[in-house]
Every structure is written in C-alpha cells, then in structure tokens.
N, C-alpha and C positions, 0 to 999 in steps of 0.2 A: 495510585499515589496522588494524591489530592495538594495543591497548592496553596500557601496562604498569602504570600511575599513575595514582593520584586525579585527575590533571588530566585522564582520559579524563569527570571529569564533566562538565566544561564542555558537553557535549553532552545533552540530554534523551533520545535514544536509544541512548545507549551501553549493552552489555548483557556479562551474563558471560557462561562457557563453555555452551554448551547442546550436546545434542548431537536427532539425527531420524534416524528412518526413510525411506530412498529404498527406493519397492519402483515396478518395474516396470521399474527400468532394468538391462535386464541378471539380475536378481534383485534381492533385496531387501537392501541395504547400510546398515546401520550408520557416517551420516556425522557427529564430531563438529566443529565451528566454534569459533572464538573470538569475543567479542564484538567491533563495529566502534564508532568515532567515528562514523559516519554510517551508517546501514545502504544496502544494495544497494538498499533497496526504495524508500527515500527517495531516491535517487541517482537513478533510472532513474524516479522518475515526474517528479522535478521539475530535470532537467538539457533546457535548452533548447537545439535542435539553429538555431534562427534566426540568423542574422547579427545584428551590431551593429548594423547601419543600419536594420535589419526591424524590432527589440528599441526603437531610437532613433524609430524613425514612429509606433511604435505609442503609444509613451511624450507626443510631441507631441499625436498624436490625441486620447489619453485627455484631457491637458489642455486643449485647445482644446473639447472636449465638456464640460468642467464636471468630467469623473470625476475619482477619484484616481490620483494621480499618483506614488503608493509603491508599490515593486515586490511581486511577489507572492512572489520568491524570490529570493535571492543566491549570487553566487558570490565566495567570498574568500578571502583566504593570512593568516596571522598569525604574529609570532612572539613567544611567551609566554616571562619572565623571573621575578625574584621582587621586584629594587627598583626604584624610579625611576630610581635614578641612572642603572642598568642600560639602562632602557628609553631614557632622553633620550641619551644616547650613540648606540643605535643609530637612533634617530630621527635625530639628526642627519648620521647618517651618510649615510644613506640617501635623505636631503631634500639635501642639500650636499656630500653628497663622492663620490657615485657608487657607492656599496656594493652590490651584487648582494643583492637580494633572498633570495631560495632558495638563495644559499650564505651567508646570514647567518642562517635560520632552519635549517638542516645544522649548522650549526657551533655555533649559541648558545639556538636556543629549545628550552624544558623540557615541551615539549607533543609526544607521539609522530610529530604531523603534521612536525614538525622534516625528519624525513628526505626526507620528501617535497615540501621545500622551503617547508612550512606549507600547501601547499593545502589546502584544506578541503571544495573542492569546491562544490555546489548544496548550499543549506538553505531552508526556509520557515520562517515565523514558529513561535513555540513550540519550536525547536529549540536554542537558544544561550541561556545566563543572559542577561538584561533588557539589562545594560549592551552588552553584544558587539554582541545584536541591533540596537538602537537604533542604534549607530554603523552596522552595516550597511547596513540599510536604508532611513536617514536619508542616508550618506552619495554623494559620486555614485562612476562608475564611474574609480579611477585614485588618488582619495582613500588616504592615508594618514593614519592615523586611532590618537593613545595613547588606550587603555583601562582602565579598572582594575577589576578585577572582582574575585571569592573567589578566583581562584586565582592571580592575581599582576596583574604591567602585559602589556598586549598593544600591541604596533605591528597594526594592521590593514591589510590592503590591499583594496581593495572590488576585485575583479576585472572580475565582470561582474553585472548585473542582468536579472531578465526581468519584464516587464509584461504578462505573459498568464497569465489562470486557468489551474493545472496540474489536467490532464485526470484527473480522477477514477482511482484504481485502484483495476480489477474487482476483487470479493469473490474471485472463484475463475476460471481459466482451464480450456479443456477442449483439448485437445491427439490428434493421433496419429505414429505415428516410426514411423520403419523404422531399425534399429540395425546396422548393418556395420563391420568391421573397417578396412579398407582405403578412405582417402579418395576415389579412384577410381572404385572402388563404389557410393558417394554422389554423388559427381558424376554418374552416368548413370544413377543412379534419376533424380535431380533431372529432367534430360534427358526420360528416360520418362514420369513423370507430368507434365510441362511439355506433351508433347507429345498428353497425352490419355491414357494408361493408367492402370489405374484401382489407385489409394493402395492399398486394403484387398486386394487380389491381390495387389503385389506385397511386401508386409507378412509375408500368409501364406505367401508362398514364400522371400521372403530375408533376415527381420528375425531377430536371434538373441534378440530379449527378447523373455518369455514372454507379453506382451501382441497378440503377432501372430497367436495364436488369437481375437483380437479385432477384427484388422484393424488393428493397431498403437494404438486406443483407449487410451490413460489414463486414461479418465473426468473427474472434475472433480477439481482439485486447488490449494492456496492456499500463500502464502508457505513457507517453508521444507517444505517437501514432496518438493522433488527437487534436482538438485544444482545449485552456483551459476548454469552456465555455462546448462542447460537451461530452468533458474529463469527466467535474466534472458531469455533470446531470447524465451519466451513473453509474460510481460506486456510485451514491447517492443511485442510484434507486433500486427496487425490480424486479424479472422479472416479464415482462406482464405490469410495470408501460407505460404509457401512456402520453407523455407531451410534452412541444414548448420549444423549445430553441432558440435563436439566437445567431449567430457566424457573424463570417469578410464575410461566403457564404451566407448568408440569413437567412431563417427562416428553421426550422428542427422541423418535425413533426418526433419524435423519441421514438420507444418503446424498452426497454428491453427485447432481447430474452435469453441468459442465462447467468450464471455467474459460473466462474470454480475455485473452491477451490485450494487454493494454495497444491503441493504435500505433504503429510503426512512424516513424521519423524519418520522413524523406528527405535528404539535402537535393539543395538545387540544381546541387551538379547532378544528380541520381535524376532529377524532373528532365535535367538538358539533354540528358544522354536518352531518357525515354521517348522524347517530343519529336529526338532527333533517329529516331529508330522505328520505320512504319508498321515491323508485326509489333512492337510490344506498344505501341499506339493503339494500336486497332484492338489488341485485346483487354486495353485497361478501361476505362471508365474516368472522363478526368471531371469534376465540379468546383465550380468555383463558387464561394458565397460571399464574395464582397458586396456590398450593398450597391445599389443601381447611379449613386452618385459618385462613388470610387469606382467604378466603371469608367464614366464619362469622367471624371479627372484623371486616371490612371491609364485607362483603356483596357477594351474588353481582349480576351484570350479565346473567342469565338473562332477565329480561325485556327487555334491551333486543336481545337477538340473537345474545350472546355463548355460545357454546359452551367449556366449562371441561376443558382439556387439560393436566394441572399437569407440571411439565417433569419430578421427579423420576419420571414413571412411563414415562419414552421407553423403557423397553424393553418397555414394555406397546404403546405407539401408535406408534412410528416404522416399526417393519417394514410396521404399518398402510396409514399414510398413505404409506409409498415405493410400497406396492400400490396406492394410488390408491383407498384404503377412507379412511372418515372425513371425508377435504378434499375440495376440486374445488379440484385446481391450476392448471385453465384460470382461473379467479375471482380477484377480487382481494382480499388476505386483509389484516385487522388484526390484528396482535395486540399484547395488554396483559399487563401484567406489575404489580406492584405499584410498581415504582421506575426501570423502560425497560432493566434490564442484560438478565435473561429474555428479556425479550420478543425481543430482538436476538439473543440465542442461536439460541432458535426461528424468526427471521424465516432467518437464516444457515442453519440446516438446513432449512429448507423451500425455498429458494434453487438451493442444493448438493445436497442430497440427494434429492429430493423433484421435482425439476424445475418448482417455483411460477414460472406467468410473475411475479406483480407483487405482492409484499411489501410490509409497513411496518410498522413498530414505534412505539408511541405514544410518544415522548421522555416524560422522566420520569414514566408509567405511571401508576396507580391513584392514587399519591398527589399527581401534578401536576396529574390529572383534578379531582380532587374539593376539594384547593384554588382551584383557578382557575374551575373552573368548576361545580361541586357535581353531585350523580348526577341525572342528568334524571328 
C-alpha cells in the first residue's frame, strides 16, 4: 500500500523511497520500493492465522486467569475525512442506513488505505497516533468507533483482535533455493528432495543463481535484503520448511536453514548479579566497545573481566573474530557500550556474522550501569 500524503503519517512506520541490494538471486539487482503504511514486516509477524472462536477462548481464558484482557494487536478499516459534519453523516450512515463500508471508504476517505476499502490490516501497540490506538484496542471486535485525531475525524471499524503474544522476529534468517525457470521444474525438485535427494546436488546441477556453487546457501540475511516475495516466505517459515516461491528471477525451490534470535537485553541488575558471581563470570565472556576516550573519562572495566573491542576499529577485529581469533563463540558473551545503541550493533554482528550461539547487550550501557548501580 503505497503513500501519497501527510496522512501516510498516521502510521509510525511509514517510511520514504529507499532503495537495496538483492545479490544472490539470480545476480545482484538493484531493487527500489516505496514506502508502505504498514510495513511487510509488521504484517507477517503480527497477522494471526487463528479462528475467532480460538482468538475468543483464549480471550476468556486470559480473563478468567486474572491476566489482561487487551489484545496484543488489531486488525482494523477506517475511513478518514477532514470535518465532523463530514464524519457524523457517515457514521450515521453506516450505524442506520445500511452503507457499505469499503465502498464508503473507496469513494470518501482522504487516507491512501481508501482504495483498499480502509483496511489497515494487523497493527500492535506503538503503531497508530495515541487516539486511533486507544479506540482500537480498547474497542471490541465489530465496533464502530468516531475519532479525532492530527489528521482529521476517523469512523473506525475494529475488525478483528488477537490475544496472543506475537512470536518474536528473528534478527536474521538463513536460507538455501534452487532457482528454475519453468514452474514444472520446481514442482519435481520439490518431489525430489521430498522424496530423499539431497538439496545441495541438486542445487549444484540445476539452480541458475550463482549461489549453487554453494549448494544453493544465502548465508545469513535480515529484512530488506532480498526481494518481497522471497523476503516474506522466509521469515514466515519454520526451519527445515520446504516450499516454491516465485519472484521477478523465476521460480525458487527454497527451504529454511535457520533463524537467529534477535540479541537478548541484559539489565544491569542481571550484569550485577553476574560480575558479582565467580562461575557465571568465568563462563561468560564479557566486551566492552566503548571507544578508548570513554575509557579514560569513564574508566576502564578491565578489572572486572571486560575485554575492550571499541566498534570504530571492526575493520581491525571483525575479520578476527569471524576466524574464530579473539571470542569463543561457543561462550556466552556481554557486551557494553556506553548508552546499549553499540553494544546491539556488536551483539547483531556477532549473532549474523560471527555465528555467536548466545549474545546480550546491557540495555542502557555504561551510563545505566553506573547510575543504578555504581562500578563494583
């Protein structure tokens, strides 16, 4: 869903033109996008495939258990005007006269989603200015709901809700395809390796992208990285899933090889209690990448275990540490940074590139440390 108009703000991840690098499909293409009202990425993690009735028990459950009983994501249509008058007309339409939804947001609402009848689709919290949200979330499934927000009045419709934590998405996916022209061709690879032959043979002998001198391997790779279609089927899928996809390079016999959790969030107090605990010291790995001048204003954490890797010199230690010189990637690693943005950098490339089984980054770093809980 393609933006034209300031009302593409209403969304927090609305974004402009960008363009990326796809290299492995096929060769390496040059793909540019337009920005969406809701990105893919948010669509496909937080779109629930359950029933209402499944979506509805579990809703009971929660409440009957004590828990909360506000959805964890919505799905909803709106359609966006600029006055009241404007809105309370179609409200009333639509409450008492029988007005067709999606051909009243086609015909009348000032929001891009209009054509698409205002669907909107899945959202989670933080996605929709404060008022939209609120009505959403707050309201139940079927509700129609006036709004008024920065960018004019909205009729809302809450479509559907889901009351299950959305499953985390991986930092990076790992993948291999076998690329053919001819859907056909795909279909009895599929066959083939279903039936026991083995991916990385028939890769090297029938895939036409350059990756089949790999056995069809991608390596690791994260959101916009390759093109929509191969994009989405990955982070859909489980590892080991097995499926066809087609893209602008042909047909993609493509199975999931693994998927790498985003780095973990270590609070301070979790760093205090580690620092202050000699086996789980001894078996973690801790790194610090502040730079060598936040050292000397800050002071160094040499004595407590920290090993000092400042991020501006990764072309000095990353070849390093991808040789397996420097870390022990089997070990479980901290690392600190002065304020937690660093340190996530590093935890991310150690993850992805580096193949670290178990990462973590101290949430607000050197200076969250040393307010809350002062240098040991």
């Amino acid at each position: 869903m393609k933006f034209s108009s300031s009302t593409a703000l209403l969304f927090a991840l609305a974004t402009g033109a960008q363009s990326f690098t796809v290299s492995g499909l096929g060769g390496s293409q040059r793909i540019t996008t337009q920005g969406q009202l809701i990105s893919a990425a948010a669509v496909n993690t937080l779109t629930s495939s359950r029933p209402a009735s499944s979506r509805l028990s579990t809703r009971l459950l929660t409440s009957m258990s004590g828990g909360s009983t506000e959805p964890y994501t919505c799905k909803a249509s709106h359609i966006l005007v600029k006055t009241e008058d404007e809105i309370n007309l179609i409200f009333d339409g639509l409450q008492n006269a029988g007005w067709d939804f999606a051909n009243v947001a086609k015909e009348s609402s000032q929001c891009p989603s209009g054509k698409s009848g205002g669907d909107l689709g899945w959202f989670g919290k933080g996605m929709m200015v404060p008022e939209f949200e609120q009505a959403a979330f707050q309201g139940k499934v079927g509700d129609l709901v006036k709004v008024k927000t920065q960018f004019g009045w909205h009729v809302l419709r809450v479509d559907e809700q889901s009351f299950e934590k959305p499953k985390p998405e991986p930092l990076a996916v790992r993948a291999r395809h076998i690329l053919v022209q001819d859907e056909g061709e795909a279909d009895l690879l599929m066959e083939q390796i279903q039936g026991g032959s083995d991916f990385e043979g028939l890769a090297q002998q029938q895939s036409s992208c350059p990756s089949k001198a790999q056995g069809g391997d991608l390596g690791w790779f994260g959101r916009n990285q390759m093109v929509k279609e191969f994009e989405e089927a990955c982070y859909a899928a489980e590892v080991d899933d097995l499926m066809k996809v087609k893209t602008q390079f042909g047909w993609h016999v493509l199975q999931l090889t693994g998927r790498k959790a985003p780095p973990a969030d270590l609070t301070v107090q979790d760093l205090a209690a580690l620092l202050a605990d000699p086996a789980a010291r001894e078996a973690a790995q801790l790194v610090d990448v502040r730079e060598p001048d936040e050292l000397q204003r800050e002071g160094s954490l040499a004595a407590q275990g920290f090993v000092n890797i400042p991020l501006s010199q990764s072309q000095d230690w990353a070849p390093k540490i991808a040789r397996g010189e420097l870390l022990d990637r089997t070990k479980r690693t901290v690392v600190l940074c002065k304020k937690g943005i660093r340190s996530t950098q590093m935890a991310q490339f150690l993850l992805t590139q580096a193949e670290f089984e178990d990462v973590a980054s101290v949430a607000g770093g050197m200076d969250a440390y040393a307010q809350d809980i002062g240098l040991p």
